[in-house]
C-alpha positions as CSV (number, residue, x, y, z in Angstrom):
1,X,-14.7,-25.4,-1.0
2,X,-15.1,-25.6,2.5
3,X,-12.5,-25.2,5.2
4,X,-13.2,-26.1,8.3
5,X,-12.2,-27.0,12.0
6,X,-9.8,-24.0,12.4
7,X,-9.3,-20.9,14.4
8,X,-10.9,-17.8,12.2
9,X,-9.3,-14.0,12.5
10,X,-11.6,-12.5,11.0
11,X,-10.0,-9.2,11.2
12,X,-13.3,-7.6,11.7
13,X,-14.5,-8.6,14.8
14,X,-14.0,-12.0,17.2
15,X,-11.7,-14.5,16.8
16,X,-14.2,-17.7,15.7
17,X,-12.6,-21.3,17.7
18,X,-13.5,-23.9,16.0
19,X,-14.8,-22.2,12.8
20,X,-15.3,-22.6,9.2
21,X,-15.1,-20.8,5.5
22,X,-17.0,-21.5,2.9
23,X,-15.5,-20.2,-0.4
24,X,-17.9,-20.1,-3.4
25,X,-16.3,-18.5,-6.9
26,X,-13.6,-17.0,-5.1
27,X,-15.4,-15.2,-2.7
28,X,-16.4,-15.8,0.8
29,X,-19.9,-16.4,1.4
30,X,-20.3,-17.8,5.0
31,X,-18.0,-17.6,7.7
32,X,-18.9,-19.7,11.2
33,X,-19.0,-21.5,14.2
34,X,-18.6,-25.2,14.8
35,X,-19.6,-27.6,11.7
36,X,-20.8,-26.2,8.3
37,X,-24.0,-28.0,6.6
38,X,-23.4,-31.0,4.9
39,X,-22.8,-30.0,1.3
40,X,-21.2,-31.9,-1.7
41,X,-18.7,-29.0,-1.9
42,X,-15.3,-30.1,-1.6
43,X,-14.1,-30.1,2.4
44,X,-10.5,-29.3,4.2
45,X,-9.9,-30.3,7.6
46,X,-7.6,-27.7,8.8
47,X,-7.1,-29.8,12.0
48,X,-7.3,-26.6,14.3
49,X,-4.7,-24.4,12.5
50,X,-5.1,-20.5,12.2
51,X,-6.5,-19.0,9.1
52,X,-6.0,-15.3,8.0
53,X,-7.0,-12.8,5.6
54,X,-4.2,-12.3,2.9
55,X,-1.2,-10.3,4.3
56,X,-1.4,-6.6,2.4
57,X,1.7,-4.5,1.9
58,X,0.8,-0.8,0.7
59,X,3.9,0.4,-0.1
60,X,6.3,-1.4,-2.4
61,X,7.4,-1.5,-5.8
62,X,7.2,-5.2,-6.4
63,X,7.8,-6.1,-10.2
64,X,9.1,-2.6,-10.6
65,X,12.7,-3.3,-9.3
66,X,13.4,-6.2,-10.3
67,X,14.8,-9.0,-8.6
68,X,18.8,-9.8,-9.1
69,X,18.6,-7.3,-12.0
70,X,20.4,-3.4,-12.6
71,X,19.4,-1.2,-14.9
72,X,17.7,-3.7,-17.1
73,X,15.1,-4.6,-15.0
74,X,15.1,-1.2,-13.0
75,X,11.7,0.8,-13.9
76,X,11.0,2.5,-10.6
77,X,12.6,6.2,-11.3
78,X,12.3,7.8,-14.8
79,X,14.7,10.5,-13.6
80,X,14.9,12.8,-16.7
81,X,12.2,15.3,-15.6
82,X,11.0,15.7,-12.6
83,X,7.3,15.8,-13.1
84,X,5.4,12.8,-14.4
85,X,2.1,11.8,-12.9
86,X,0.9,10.4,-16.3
87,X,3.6,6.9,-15.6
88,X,1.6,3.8,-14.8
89,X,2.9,1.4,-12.8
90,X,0.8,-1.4,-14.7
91,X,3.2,-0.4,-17.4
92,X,6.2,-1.5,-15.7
93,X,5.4,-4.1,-13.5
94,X,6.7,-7.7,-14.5
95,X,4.7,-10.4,-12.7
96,X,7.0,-13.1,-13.4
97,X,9.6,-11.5,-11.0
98,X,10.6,-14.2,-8.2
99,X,9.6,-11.9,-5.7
100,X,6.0,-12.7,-6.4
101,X,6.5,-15.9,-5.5
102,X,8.4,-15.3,-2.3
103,X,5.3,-12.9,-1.9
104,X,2.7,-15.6,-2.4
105,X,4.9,-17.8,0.1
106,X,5.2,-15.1,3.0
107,X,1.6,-15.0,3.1
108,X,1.0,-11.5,1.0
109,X,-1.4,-11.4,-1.3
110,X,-2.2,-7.6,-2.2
111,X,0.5,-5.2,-2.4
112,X,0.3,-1.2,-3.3
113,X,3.1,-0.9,-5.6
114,X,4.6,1.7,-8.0
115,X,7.2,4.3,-9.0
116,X,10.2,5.1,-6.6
117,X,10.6,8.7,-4.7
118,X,13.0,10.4,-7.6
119,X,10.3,13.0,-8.8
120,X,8.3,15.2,-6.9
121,X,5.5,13.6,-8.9
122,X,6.6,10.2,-9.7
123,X,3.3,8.7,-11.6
124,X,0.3,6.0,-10.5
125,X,0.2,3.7,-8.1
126,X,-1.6,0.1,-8.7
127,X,-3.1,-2.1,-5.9
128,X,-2.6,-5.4,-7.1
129,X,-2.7,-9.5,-5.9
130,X,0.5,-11.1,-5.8
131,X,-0.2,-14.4,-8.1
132,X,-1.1,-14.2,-11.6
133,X,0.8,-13.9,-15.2
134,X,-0.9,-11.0,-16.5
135,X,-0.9,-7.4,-14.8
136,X,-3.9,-6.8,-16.1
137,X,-5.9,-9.3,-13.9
138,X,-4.2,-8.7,-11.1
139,X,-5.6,-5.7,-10.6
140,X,-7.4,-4.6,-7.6
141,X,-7.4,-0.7,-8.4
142,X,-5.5,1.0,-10.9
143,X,-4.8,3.9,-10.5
144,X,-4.7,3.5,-6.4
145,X,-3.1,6.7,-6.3
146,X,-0.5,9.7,-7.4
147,X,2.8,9.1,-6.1
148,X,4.2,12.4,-4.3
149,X,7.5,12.3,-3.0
150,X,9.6,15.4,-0.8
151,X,12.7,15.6,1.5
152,X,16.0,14.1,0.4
153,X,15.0,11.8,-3.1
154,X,13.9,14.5,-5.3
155,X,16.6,16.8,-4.5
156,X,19.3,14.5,-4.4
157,X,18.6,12.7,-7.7
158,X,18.6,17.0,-9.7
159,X,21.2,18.0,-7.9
160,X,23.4,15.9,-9.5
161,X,21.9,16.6,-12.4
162,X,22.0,20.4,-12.0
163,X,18.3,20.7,-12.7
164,X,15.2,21.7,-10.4
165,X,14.8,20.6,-7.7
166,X,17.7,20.7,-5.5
167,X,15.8,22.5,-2.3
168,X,13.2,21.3,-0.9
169,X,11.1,24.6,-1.4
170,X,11.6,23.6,-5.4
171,X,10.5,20.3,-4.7
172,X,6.9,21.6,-2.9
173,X,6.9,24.5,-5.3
174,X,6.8,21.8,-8.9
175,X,4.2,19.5,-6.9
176,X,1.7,22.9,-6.6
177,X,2.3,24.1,-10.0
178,X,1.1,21.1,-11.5
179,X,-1.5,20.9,-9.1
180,X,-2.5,24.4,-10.2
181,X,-2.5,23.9,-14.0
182,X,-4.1,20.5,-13.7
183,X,-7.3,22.4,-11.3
184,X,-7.6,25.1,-14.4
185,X,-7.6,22.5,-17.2
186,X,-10.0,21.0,-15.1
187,X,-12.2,23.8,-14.9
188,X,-11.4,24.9,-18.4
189,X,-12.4,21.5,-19.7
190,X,-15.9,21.7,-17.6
191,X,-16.2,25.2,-18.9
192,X,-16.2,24.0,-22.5
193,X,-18.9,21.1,-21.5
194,X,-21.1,23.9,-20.3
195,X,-20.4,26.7,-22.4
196,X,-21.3,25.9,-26.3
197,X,-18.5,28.6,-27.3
198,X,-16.0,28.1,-25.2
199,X,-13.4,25.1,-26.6
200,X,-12.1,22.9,-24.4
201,X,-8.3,23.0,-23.8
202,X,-5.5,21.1,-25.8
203,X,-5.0,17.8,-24.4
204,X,-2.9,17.3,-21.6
205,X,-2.0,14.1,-20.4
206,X,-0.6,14.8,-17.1
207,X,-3.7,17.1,-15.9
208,X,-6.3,14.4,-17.1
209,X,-3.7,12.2,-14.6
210,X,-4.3,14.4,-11.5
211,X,-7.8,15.2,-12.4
212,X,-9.2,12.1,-10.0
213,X,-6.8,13.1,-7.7
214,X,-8.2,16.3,-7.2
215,X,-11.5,15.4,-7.8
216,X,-10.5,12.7,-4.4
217,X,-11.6,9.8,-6.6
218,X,-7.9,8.2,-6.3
219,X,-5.3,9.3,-3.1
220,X,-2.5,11.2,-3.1
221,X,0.9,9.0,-1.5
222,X,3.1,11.6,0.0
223,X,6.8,9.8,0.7
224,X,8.0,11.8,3.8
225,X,10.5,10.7,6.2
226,X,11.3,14.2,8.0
227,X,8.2,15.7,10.2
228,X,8.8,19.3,8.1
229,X,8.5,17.3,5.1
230,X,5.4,15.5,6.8
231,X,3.9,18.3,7.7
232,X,4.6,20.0,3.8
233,X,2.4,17.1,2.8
234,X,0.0,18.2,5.0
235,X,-0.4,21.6,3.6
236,X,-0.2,20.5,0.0
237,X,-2.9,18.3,0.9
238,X,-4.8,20.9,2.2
239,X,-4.5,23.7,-0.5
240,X,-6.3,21.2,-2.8
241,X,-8.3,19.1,-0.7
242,X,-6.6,15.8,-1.8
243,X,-7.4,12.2,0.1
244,X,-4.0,11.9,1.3
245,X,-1.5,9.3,2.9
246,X,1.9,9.5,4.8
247,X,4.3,7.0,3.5
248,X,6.8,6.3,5.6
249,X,6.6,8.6,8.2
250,X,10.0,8.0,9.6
251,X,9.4,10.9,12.3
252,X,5.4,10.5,12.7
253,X,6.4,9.1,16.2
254,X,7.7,12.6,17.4
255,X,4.7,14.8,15.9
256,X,1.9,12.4,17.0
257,X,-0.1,14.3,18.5
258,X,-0.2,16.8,15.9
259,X,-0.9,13.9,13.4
260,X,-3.9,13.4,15.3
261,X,-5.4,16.1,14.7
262,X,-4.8,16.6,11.2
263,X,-6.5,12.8,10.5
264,X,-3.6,11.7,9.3
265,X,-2.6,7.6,7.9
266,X,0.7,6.5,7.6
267,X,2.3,3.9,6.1
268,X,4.8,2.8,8.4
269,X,8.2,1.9,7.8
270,X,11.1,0.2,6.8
271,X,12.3,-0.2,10.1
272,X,14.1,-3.3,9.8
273,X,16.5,-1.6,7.3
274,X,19.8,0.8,8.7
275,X,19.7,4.4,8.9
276,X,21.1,4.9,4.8
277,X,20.8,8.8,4.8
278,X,20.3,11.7,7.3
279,X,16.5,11.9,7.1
280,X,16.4,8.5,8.8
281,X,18.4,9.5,11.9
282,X,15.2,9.1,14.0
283,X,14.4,5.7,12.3
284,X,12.9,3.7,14.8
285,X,10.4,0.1,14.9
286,X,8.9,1.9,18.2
287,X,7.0,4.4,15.6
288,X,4.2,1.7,14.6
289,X,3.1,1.4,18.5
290,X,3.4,5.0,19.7
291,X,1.0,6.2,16.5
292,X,-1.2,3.4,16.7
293,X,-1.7,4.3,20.5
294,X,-2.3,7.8,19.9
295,X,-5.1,6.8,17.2
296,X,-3.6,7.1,13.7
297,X,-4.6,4.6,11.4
298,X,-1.1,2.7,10.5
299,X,-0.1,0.2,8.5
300,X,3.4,-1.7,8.1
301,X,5.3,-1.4,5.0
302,X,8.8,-3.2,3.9
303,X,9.1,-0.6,1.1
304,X,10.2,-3.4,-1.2
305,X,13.2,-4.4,-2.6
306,X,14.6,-2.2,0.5
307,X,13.0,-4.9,2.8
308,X,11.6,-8.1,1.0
309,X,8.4,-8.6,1.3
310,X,8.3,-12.0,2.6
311,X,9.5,-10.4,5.8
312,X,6.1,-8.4,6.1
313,X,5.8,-10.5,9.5
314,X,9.2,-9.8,10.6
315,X,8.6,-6.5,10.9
316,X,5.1,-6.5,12.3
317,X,6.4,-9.3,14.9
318,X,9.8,-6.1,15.4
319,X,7.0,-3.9,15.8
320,X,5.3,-5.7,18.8
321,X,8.5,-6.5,20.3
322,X,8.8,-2.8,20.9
323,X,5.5,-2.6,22.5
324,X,2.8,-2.3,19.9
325,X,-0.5,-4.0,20.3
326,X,-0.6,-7.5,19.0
327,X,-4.0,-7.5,17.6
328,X,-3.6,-3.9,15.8
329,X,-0.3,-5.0,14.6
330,X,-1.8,-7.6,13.1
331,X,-4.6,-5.7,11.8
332,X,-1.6,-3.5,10.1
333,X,-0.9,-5.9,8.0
334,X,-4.2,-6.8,6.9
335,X,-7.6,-4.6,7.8
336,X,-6.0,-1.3,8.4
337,X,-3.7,-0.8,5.0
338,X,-7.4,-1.8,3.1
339,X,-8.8,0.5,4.8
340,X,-6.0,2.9,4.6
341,X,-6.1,2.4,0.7
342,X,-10.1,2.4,0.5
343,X,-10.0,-1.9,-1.1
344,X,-11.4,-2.8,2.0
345,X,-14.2,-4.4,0.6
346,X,-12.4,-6.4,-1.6
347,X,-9.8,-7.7,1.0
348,X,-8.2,-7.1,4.3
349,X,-10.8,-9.2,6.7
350,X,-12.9,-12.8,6.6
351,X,-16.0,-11.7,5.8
352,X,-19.3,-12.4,3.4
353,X,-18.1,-11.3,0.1
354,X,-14.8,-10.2,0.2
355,X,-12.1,-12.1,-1.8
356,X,-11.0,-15.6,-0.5
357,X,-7.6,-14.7,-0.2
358,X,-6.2,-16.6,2.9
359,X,-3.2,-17.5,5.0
360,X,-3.0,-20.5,7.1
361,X,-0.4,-20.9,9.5
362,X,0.1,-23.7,12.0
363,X,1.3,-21.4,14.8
364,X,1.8,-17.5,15.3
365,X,2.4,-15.7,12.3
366,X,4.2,-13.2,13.9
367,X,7.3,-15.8,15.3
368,X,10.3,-15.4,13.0
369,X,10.1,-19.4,12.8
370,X,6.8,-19.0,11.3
371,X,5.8,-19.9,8.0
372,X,2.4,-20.2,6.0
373,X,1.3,-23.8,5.0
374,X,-1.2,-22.7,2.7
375,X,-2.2,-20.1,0.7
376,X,-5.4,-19.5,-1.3
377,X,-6.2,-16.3,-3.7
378,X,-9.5,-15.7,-4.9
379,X,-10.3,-19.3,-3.4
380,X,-7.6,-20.9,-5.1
381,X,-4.3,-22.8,-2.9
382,X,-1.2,-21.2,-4.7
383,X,0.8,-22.7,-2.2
């Protein structure tokens, strides 16, 4: 397919007026000025409209929490210990949840999504595309990540239990234990490859977990609201050299400077949500613009169900409104969170040999009236 006579955003360089895409096997392999060859390929006049790359939200837990559904469609927290990096998310996650759909419509086509912020260690994260039946082919990368979570979840969720952690010393304190045991039965199990009598260790399913963590071949997805909290994912971080993110980030905008320096990402957001417990007392859409000006790679996340994410736009559009860049807003919804999440050259931009996945809108994506009129994954219209 061909689409052509329409306004490119590329999302890794110029705008292109008057472009084109060709798509060949769901990928793109030209992108253009002006008029494309004559070819037999099939040919859409887009009649000037804008086309996009895919909208990407890296924090959710889409098909997790379930749409309309309590405890029978609930799979985000499993709450009865508070250690689990072995949980999958592409065990839990139910593509035919509506919210796919309402996905697919908003104009998102990847999402990050996996298990909630009860456990200091929660489980694996899954970047995935939003249309498809089976989980299994709508992976991008699985496991995207290990899910670490500190502040108010972890220790409100034991405390009522009467079980660790119910400080947030506990909380850091479980996450470095485990970190610990899983680097020794790392080394134990490299020992044992290199040593003929030395056996290796008894199997372990939550060390073999973090092992790519530590080893930086997956990230490590820190939920922190509070800048202490932010800054005791920092030093975790540091003690085992992990490729970490901030999620959230509630209070990033108070501690830029010092986020600079440490290279820190953050996923920002919900801000278009109330402030529901104390951590979020600072809670504020300005964050996006004031880290993004300082130089910290920062995407916008709706944290789904918490904000749905059809409204990915909403809250990028909130975010200019309080004085964010327009172009790097928009590229926090599509180049920077691939980047952020190392998929970036699968999706995120228009470029040779990425994924077709593509949003075209008729005016500004970023106006609440706006709405996508098409939508193509892997070269494919869904909508």
């Amino acid at each position: 397919m061909i689409l052509k006579n329409c306004t490119v955003y590329t999302m890794a360089g110029d705008t292109i007026e008057q472009g084109y895409i060709q798509i060949q096997n769901g990928k793109i392999v030209q992108v253009g000025h002006g008029q494309p060859q004559k070819t037999e390929e099939e040919t859409l006049d887009l009649q000037g409209a804008r086309v996009y790359p895919g909208f990407i939200d890296a924090h959710t837990h889409l098909g997790i929490f379930e749409d309309g559904l309590d405890f029978e469609g609930d799979d985000c927290n499993e709450d009865t210990e508070p250690v689990t990096p072995h949980l999958r998310a592409i065990d839990a996650i139910n593509p035919m949840d509506n919210c796919f759909e309402e996905a697919l419509r908003g104009g998102v086509t990847t999402v990050v999504t996996g298990p909630g912020s009860a456990n200091p260690i929660s489980g694996q994260l899954a970047a995935i595309k939003t249309y498809g039946s089976c989980i299994d082919r709508m992976i991008i990368k699985a496991p995207l990540a290990i899910k670490m979570a500190l502040g108010e979840n972890p220790k409100s969720v034991y405390h009522d239990k009467s079980q660790t952690p119910v400080t947030r010393m506990a909380t850091a304190a479980l996450i470095r234990e485990q970190l610990y045991k899983a680097k020794h039965y790392m080394e134990e199990k490299r020992r044992a490859l290199e040593e003929e009598d030395v056996s290796p260790p008894e199997y372990d399913l939550k060390c073999e977990a973090l092992i790519p963590a530590l080893e930086k071949e997956i990230q490590v997805h820190f939920h922190a609201h509070r800048a202490d909290d932010i800054f005791t994912a920092i030093r975790l971080a540091g003690e085992f050299d992990l490729d970490y993110v901030i999620v959230h980030g509630t209070e990033g905008h108070m501690i830029a400077d010092a986020l600079r320096e440490e290279g820190a990402r953050v996923l920002s957001g919900p801000f278009l949500s109330d402030r529901s417990k104390p951590e979020l007392r600072n809670l504020t859409p300005e964050s996006p613009g004031i880290l993004i000006g300082r130089g910290i790679p920062t995407a916008i996340i709706t944290d789904h169900p918490v904000i749905p994410l059809q409204y990915l736009t909403m809250a990028a559009g909130l975010a200019v409104r309080e004085g964010a860049d327009y172009d790097e807003i928009l590229k926090s919804i599509t180049i920077t969170p691939a980047r952020i999440c190392g998929i970036d050259r699968q999706v995120g931009s228009i470029e040779q040999g990425k994924d077709a996945d593509l949003v075209v809108f008729e005016q500004d994506p970023l106006l609440l009236c706006a709405k996508p009129s098409m939508v193509f994954v892997d070269g494919v219209r869904r909508v």
